[in-house]
TORVOPA-670551 format. One record per atom (N, C-alpha, C): residue in one letter; atom name; x, z, y. Coordinates in steps of 0.1 Angstrom, whole numbers, plus 5000, padded with zeros to 4 digits. Example, Ala and Ser with C-alpha at 12.3 -4.5 7.8 and 13.67 -1.06 7.14 Angstrom:
! TORVOPA-670551
res A&atom N&xx 5132&zz 5078&yy 4943
res A&atom CA&xx 5123&zz 5078&yy 4955
res A&atom C&xx 5132&zz 5078&yy 4967
res S&atom N&xx 5128&zz 5071&yy 4978
res S&atom CA&xx 5137&zz 5071&yy 4989
res S&atom C&xx 5129&zz 5079&yy 5000
! end
This chain:
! TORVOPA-670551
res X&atom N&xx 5008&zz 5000&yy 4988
res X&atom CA&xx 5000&zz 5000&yy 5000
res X&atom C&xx 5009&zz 5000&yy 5012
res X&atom N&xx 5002&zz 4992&yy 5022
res X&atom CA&xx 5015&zz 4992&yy 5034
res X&atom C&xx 5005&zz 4995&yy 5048
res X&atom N&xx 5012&zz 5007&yy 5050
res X&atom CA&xx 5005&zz 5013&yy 5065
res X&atom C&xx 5006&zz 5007&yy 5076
res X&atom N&xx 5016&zz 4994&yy 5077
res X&atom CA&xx 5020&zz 4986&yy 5092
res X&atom C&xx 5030&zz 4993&yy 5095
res X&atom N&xx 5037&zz 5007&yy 5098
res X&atom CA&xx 5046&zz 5012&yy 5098
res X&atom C&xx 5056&zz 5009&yy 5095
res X&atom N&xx 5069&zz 5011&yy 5103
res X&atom CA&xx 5084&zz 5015&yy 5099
res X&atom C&xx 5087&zz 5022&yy 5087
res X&atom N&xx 5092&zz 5015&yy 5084
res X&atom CA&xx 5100&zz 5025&yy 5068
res X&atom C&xx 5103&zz 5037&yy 5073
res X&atom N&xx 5101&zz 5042&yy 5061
res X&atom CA&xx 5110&zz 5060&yy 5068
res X&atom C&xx 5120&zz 5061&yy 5059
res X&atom N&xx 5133&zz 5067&yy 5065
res X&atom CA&xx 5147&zz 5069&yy 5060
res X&atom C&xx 5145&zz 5080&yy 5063
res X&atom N&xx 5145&zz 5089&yy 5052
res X&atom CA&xx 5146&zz 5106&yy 5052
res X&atom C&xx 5165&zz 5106&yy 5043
res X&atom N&xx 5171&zz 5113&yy 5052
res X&atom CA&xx 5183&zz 5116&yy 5042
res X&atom C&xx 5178&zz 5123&yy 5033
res X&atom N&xx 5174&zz 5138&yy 5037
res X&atom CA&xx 5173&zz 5152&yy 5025
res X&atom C&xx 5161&zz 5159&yy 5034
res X&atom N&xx 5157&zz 5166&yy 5020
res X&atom CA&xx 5144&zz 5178&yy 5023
res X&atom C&xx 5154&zz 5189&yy 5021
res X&atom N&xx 5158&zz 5202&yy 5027
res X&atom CA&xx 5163&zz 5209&yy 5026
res X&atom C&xx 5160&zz 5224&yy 5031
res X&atom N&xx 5158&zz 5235&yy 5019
res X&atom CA&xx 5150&zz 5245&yy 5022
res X&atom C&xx 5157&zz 5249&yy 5033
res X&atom N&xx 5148&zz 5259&yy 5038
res X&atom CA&xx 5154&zz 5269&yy 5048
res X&atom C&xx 5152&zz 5277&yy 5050
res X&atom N&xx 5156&zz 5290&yy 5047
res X&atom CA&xx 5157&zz 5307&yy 5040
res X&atom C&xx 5156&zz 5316&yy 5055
res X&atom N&xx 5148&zz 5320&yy 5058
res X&atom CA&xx 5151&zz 5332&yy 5069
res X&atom C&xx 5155&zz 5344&yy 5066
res X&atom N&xx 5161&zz 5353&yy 5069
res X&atom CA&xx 5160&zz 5369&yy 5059
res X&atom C&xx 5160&zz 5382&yy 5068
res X&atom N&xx 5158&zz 5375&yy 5084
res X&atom CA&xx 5152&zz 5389&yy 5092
res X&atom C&xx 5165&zz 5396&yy 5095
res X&atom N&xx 5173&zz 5393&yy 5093
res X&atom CA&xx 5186&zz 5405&yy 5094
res X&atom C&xx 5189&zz 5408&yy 5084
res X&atom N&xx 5191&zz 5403&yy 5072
res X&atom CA&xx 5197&zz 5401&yy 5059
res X&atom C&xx 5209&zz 5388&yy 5055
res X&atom N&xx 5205&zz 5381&yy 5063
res X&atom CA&xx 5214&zz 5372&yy 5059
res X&atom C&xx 5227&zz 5374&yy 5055
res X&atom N&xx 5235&zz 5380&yy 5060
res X&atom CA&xx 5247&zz 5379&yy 5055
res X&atom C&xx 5245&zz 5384&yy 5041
res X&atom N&xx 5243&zz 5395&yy 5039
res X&atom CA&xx 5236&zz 5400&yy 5027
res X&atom C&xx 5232&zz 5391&yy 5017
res X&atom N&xx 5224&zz 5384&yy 5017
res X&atom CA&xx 5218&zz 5369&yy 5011
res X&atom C&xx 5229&zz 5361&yy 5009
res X&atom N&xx 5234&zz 5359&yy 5018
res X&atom CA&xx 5246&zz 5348&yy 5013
res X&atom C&xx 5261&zz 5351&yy 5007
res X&atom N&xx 5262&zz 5369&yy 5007
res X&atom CA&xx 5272&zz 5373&yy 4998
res X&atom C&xx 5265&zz 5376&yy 4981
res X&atom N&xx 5255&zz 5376&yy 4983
res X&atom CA&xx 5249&zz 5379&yy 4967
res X&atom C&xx 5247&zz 5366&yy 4965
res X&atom N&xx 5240&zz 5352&yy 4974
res X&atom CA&xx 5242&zz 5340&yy 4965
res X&atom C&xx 5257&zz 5337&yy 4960
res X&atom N&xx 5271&zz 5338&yy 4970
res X&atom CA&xx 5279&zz 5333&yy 4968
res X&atom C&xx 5287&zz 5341&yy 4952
res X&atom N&xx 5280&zz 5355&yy 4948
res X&atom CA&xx 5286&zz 5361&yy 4936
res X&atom C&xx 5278&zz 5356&yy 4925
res X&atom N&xx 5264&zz 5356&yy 4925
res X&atom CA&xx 5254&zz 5354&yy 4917
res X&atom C&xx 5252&zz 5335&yy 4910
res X&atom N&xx 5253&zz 5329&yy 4922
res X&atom CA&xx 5255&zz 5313&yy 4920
res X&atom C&xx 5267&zz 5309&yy 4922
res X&atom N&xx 5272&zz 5311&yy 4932
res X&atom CA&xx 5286&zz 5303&yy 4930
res X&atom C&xx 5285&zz 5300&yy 4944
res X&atom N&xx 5275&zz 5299&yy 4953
res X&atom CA&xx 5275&zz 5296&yy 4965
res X&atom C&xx 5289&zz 5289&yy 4978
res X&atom N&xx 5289&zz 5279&yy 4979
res X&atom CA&xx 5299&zz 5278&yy 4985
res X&atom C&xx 5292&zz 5281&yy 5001
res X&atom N&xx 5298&zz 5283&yy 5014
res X&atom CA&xx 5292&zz 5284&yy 5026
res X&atom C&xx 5305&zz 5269&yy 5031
res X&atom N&xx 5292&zz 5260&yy 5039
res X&atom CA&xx 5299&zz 5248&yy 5041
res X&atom C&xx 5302&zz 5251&yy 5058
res X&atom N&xx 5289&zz 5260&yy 5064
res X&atom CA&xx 5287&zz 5262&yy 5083
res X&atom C&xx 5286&zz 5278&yy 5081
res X&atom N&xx 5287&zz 5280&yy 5092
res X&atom CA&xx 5282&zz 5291&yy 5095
res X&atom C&xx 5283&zz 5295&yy 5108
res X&atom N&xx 5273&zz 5300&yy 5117
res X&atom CA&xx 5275&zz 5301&yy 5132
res X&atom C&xx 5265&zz 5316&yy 5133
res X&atom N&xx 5269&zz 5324&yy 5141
res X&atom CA&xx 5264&zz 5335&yy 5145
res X&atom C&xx 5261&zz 5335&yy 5159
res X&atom N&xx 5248&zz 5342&yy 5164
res X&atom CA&xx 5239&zz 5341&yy 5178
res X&atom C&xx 5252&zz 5342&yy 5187
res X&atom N&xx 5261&zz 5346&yy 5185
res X&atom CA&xx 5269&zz 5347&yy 5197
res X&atom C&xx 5283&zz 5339&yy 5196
res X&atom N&xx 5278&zz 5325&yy 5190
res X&atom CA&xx 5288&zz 5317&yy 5192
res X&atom C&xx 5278&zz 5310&yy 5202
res X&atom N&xx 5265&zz 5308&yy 5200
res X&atom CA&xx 5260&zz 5299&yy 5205
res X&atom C&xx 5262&zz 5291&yy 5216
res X&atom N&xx 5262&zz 5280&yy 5219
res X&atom CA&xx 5265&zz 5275&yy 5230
res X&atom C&xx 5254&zz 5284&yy 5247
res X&atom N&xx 5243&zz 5283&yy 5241
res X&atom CA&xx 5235&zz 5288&yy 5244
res X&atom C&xx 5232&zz 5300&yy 5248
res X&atom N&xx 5236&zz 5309&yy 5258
res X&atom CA&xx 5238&zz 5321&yy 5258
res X&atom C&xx 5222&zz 5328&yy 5260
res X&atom N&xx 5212&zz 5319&yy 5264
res X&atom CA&xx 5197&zz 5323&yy 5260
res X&atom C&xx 5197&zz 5327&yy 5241
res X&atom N&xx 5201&zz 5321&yy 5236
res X&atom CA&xx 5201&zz 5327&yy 5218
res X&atom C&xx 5201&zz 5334&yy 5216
res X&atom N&xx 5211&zz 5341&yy 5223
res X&atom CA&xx 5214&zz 5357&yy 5215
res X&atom C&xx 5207&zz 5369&yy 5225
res X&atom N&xx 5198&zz 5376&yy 5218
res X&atom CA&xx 5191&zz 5386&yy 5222
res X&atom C&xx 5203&zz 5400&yy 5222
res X&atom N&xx 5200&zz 5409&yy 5227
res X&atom CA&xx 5210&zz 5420&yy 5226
res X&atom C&xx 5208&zz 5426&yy 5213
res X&atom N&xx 5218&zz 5427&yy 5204
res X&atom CA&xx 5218&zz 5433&yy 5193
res X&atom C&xx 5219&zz 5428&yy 5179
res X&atom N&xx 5219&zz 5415&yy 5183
res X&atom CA&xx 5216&zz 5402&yy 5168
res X&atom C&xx 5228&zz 5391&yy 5174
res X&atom N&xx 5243&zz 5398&yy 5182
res X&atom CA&xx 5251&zz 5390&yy 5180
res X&atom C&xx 5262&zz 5387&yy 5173
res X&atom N&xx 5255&zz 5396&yy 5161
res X&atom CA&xx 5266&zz 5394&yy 5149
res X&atom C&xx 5256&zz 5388&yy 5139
res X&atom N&xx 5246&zz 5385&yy 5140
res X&atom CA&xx 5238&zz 5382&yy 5124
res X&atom C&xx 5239&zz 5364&yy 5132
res X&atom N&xx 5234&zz 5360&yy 5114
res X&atom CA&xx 5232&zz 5347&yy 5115
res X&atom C&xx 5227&zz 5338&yy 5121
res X&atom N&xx 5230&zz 5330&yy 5130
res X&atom CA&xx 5218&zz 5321&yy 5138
res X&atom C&xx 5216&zz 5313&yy 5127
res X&atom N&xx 5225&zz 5304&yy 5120
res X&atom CA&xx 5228&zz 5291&yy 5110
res X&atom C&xx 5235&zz 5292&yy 5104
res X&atom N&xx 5228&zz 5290&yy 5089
res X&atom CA&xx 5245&zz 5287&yy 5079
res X&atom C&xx 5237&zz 5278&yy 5070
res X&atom N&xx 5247&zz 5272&yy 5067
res X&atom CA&xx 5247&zz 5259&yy 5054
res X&atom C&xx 5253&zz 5265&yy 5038
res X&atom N&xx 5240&zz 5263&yy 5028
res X&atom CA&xx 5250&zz 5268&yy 5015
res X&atom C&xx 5250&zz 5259&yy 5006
res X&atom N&xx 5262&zz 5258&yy 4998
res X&atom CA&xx 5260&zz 5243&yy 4986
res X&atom C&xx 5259&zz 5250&yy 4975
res X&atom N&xx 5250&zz 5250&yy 4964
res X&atom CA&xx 5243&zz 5257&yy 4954
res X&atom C&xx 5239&zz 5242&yy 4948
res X&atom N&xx 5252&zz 5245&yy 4933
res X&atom CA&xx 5255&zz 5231&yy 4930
res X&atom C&xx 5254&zz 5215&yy 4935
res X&atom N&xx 5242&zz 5208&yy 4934
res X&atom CA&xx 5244&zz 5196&yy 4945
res X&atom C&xx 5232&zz 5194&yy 4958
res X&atom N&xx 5227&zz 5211&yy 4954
res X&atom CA&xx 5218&zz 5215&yy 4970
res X&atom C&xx 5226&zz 5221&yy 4981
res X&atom N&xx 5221&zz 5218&yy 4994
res X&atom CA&xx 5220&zz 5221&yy 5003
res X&atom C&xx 5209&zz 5233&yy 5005
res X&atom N&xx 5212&zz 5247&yy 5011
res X&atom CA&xx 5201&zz 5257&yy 5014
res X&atom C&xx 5206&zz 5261&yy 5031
res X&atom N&xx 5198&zz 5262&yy 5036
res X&atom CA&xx 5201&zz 5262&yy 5050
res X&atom C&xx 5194&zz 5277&yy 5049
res X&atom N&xx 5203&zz 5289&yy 5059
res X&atom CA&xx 5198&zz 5302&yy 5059
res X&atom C&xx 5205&zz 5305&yy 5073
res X&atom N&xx 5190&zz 5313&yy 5076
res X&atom CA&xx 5190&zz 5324&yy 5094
res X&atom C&xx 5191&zz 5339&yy 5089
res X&atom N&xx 5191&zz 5343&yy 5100
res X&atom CA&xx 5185&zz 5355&yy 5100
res X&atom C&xx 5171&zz 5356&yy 5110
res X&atom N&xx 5169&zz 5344&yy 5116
res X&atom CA&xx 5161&zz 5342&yy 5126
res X&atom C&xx 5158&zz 5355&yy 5136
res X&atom N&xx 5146&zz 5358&yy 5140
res X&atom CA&xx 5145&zz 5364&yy 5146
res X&atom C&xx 5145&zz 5378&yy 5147
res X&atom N&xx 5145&zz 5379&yy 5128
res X&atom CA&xx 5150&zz 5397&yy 5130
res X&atom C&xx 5140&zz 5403&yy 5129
res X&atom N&xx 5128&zz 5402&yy 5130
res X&atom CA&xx 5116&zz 5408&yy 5131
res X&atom C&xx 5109&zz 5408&yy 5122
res X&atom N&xx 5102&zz 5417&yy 5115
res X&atom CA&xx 5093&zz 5418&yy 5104
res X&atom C&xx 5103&zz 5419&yy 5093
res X&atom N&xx 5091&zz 5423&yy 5080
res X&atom CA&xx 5094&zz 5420&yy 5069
res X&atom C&xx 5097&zz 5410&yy 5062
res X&atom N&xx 5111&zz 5410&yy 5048
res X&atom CA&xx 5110&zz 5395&yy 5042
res X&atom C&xx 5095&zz 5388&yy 5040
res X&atom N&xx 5092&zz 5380&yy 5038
res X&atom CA&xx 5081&zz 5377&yy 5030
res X&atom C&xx 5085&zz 5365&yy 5025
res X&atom N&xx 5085&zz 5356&yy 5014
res X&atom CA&xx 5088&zz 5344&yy 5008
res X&atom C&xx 5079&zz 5341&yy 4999
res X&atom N&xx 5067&zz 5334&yy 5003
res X&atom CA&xx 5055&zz 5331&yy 4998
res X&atom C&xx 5053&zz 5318&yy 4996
res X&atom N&xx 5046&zz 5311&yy 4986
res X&atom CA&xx 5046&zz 5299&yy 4984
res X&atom C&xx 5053&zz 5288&yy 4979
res X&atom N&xx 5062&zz 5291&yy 4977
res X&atom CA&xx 5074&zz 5280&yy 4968
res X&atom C&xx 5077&zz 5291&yy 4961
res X&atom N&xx 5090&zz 5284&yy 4954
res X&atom CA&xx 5101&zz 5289&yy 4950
res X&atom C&xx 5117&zz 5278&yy 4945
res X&atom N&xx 5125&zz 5279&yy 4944
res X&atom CA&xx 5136&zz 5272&yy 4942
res X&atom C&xx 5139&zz 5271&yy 4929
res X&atom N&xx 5142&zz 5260&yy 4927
res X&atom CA&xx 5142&zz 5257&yy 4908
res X&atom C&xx 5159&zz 5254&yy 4907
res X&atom N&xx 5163&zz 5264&yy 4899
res X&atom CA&xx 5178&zz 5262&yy 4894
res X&atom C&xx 5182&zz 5254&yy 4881
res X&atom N&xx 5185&zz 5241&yy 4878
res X&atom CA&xx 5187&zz 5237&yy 4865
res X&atom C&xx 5198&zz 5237&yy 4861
res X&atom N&xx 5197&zz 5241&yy 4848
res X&atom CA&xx 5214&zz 5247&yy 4845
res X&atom C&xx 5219&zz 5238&yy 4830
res X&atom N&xx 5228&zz 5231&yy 4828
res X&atom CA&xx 5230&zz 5226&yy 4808
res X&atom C&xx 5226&zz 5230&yy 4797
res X&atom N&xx 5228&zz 5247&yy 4800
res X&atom CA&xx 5230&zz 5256&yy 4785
res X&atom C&xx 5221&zz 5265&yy 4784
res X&atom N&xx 5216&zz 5274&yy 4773
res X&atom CA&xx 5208&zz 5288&yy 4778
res X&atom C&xx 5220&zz 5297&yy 4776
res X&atom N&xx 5231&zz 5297&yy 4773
res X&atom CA&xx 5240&zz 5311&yy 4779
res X&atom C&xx 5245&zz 5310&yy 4794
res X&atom N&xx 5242&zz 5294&yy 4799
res X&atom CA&xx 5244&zz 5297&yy 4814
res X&atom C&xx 5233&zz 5302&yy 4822
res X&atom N&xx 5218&zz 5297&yy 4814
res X&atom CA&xx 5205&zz 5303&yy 4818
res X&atom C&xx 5202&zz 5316&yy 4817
res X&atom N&xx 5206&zz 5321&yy 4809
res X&atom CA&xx 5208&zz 5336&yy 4803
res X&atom C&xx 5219&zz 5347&yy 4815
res X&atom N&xx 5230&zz 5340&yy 4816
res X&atom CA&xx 5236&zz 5345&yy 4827
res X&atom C&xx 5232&zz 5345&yy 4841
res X&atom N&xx 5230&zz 5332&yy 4849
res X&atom CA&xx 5221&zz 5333&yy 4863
res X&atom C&xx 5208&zz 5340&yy 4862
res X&atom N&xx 5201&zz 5344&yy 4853
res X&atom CA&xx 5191&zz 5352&yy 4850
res X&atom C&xx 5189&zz 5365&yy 4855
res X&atom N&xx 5201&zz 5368&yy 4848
res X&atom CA&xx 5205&zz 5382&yy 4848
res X&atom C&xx 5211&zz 5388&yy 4863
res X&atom N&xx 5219&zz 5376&yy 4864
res X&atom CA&xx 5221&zz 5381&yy 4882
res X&atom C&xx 5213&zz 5380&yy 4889
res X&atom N&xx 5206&zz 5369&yy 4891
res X&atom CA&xx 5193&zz 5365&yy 4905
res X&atom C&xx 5186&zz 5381&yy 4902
res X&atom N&xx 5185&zz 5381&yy 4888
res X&atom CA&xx 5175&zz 5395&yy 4885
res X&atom C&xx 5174&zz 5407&yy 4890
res X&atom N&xx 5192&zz 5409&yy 4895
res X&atom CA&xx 5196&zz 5421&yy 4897
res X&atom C&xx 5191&zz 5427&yy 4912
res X&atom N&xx 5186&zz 5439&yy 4909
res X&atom CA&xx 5177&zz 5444&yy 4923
res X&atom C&xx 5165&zz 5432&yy 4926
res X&atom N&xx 5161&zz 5426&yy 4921
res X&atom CA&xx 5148&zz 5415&yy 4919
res X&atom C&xx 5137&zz 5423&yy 4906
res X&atom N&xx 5129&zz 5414&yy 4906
res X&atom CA&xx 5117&zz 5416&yy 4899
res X&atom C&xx 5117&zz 5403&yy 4891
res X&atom N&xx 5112&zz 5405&yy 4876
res X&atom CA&xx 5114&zz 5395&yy 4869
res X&atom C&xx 5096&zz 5390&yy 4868
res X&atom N&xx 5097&zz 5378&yy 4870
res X&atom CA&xx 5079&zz 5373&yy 4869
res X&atom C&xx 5077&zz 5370&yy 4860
res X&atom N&xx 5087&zz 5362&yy 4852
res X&atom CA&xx 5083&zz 5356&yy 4837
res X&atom C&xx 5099&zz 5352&yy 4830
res X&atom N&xx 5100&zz 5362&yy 4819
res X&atom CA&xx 5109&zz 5365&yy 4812
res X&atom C&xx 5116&zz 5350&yy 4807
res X&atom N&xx 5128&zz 5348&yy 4802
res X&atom CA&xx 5135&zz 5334&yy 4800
res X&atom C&xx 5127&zz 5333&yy 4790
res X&atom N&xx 5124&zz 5322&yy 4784
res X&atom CA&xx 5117&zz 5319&yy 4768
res X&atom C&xx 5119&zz 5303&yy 4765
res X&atom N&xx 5119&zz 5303&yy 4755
res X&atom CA&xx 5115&zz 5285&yy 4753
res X&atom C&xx 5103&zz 5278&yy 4754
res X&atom N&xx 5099&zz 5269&yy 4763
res X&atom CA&xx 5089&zz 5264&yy 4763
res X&atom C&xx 5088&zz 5246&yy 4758
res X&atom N&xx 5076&zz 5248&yy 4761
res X&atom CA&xx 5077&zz 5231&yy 4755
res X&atom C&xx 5083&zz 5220&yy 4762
res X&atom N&xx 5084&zz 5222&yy 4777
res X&atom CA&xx 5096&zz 5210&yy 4790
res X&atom C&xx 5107&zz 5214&yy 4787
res X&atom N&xx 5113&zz 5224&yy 4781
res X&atom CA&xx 5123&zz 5229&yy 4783
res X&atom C&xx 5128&zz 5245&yy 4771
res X&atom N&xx 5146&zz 5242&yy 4766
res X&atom CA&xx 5146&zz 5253&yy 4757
res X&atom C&xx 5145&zz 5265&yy 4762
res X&atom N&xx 5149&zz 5267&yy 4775
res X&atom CA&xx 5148&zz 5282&yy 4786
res X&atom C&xx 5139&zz 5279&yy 4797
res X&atom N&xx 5131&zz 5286&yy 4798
res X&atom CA&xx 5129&zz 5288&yy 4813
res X&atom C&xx 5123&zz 5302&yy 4821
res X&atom N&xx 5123&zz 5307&yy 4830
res X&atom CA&xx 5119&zz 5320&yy 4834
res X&atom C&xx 5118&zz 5319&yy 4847
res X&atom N&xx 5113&zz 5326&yy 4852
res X&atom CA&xx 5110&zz 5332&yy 4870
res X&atom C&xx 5115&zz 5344&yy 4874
res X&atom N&xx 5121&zz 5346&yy 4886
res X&atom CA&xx 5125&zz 5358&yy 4888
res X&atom C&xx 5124&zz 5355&yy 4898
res X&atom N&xx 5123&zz 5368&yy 4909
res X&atom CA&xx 5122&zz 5373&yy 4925
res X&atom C&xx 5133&zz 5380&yy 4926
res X&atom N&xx 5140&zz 5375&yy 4934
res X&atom CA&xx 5155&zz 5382&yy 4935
res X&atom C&xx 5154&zz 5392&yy 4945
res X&atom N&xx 5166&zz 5400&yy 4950
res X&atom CA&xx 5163&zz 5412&yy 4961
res X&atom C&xx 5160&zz 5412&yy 4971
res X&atom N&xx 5158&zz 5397&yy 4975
res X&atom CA&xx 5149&zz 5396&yy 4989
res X&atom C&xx 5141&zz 5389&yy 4985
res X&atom N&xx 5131&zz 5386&yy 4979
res X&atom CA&xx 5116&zz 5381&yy 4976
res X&atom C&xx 5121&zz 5369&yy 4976
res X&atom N&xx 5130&zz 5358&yy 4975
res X&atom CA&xx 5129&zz 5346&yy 4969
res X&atom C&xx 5131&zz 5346&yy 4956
res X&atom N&xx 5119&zz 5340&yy 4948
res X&atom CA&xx 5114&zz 5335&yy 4940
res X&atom C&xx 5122&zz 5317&yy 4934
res X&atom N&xx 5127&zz 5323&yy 4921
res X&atom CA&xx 5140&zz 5317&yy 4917
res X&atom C&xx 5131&zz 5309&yy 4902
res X&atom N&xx 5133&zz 5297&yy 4895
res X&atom CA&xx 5125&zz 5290&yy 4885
res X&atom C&xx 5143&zz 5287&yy 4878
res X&atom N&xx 5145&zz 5294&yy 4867
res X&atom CA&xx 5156&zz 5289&yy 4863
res X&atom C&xx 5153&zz 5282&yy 4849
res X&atom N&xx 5163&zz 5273&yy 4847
res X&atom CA&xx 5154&zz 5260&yy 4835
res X&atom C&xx 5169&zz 5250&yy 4828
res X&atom N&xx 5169&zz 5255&yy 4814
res X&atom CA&xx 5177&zz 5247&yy 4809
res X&atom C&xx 5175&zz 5230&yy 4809
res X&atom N&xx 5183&zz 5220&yy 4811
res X&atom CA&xx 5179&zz 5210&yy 4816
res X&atom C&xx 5175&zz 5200&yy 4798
res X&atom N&xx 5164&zz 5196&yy 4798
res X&atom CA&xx 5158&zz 5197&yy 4784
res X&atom C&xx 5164&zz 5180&yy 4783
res X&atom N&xx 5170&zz 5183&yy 4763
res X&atom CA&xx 5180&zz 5175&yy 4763
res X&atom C&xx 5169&zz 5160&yy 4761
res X&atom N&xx 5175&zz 5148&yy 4765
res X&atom CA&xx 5169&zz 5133&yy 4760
res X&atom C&xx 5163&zz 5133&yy 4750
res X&atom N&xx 5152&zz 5127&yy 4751
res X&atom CA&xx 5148&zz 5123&yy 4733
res X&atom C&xx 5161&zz 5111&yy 4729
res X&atom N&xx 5159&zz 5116&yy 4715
res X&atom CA&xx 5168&zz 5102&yy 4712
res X&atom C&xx 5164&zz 5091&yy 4709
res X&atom N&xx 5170&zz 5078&yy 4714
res X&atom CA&xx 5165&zz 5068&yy 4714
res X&atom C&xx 5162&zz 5060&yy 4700
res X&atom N&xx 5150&zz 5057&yy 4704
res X&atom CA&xx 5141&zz 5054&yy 4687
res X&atom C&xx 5144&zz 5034&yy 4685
res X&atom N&xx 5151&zz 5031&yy 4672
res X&atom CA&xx 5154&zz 5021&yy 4669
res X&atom C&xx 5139&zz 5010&yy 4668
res X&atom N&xx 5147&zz 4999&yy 4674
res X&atom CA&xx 5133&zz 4988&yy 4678
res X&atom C&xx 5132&zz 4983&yy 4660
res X&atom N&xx 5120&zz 4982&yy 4658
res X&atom CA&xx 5118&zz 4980&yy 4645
res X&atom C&xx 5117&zz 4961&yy 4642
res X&atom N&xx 5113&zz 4959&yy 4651
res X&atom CA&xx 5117&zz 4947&yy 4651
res X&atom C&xx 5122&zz 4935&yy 4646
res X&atom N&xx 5122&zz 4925&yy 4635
res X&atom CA&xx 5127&zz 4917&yy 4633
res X&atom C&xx 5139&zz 4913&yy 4636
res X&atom N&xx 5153&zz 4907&yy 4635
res X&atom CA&xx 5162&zz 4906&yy 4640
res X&atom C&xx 5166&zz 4892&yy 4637
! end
């Protein structure tokens, strides 16, 4: 179907994690738990902007970039205000093995809430839910192997 429209060129959809004055927090337990690499990172009082920084939030996060295998997660501390809340998604980690799914399990877990225990299901030989210690809500999933390719019966 064609709208008349310009094509759209999206490079990436890339989450974006607030944590209220947690951040740094967040992104030292991703970087032990996943492997998190930090590609940016800018705090309110680098800002160019000296309207940014409120008094007291110029050591937390304005922006940071994380690479969590071949994602991108973008994380604030935003504005500092309120409680976490992380409602409505959640982030799906796919992993090769279930001793590697067994392992990130067990960390995301730690100080989290487990929503649905690792098991084997029918998409997949592991998969489980977990809410880590700041309410994001983590889908981790062994990556379920190819069928094997069924010979053409075929005449030859």
């Amino acid at each position: 179907m064609t709208t008349g429209h310009s094509p759209i060129h999206i490079h990436s959809v890339d989450p974006y994690l607030f944590f209220n004055g947690r951040c740094e927090e967040a992104i030292e337990f991703y970087r032990t738990a996943l492997g998190a690499e930090v590609i940016m990172l800018m705090r309110f009082k680098d800002s160019p902007d000296a309207g940014m920084c409120a008094p007291g939030v110029e050591n937390k996060v304005m922006h940071a970039k994380l690479r969590i295998g071949n994602t991108m997660v973008l994380v604030s501390d935003g504005r500092c205000e309120g409680e976490l809340e992380f409602r409505g998604f959640s982030l799906s980690l796919t992993v090769q093995n279930e001793g590697e799914a067994d392992r990130l399990f067990g960390l995301v877990a730690e100080g989290g809430q487990v929503q649905m225990p690792l098991t084997k299901t029918f998409f997949a030989p592991r998969f489980g839910m977990v809410a880590d210690r700041f309410g994001v809500l983590w889908m981790i999933l062994v990556a379920a192997e190819k069928p094997a390719e069924t010979k053409n019966n075929q005449p030859g």
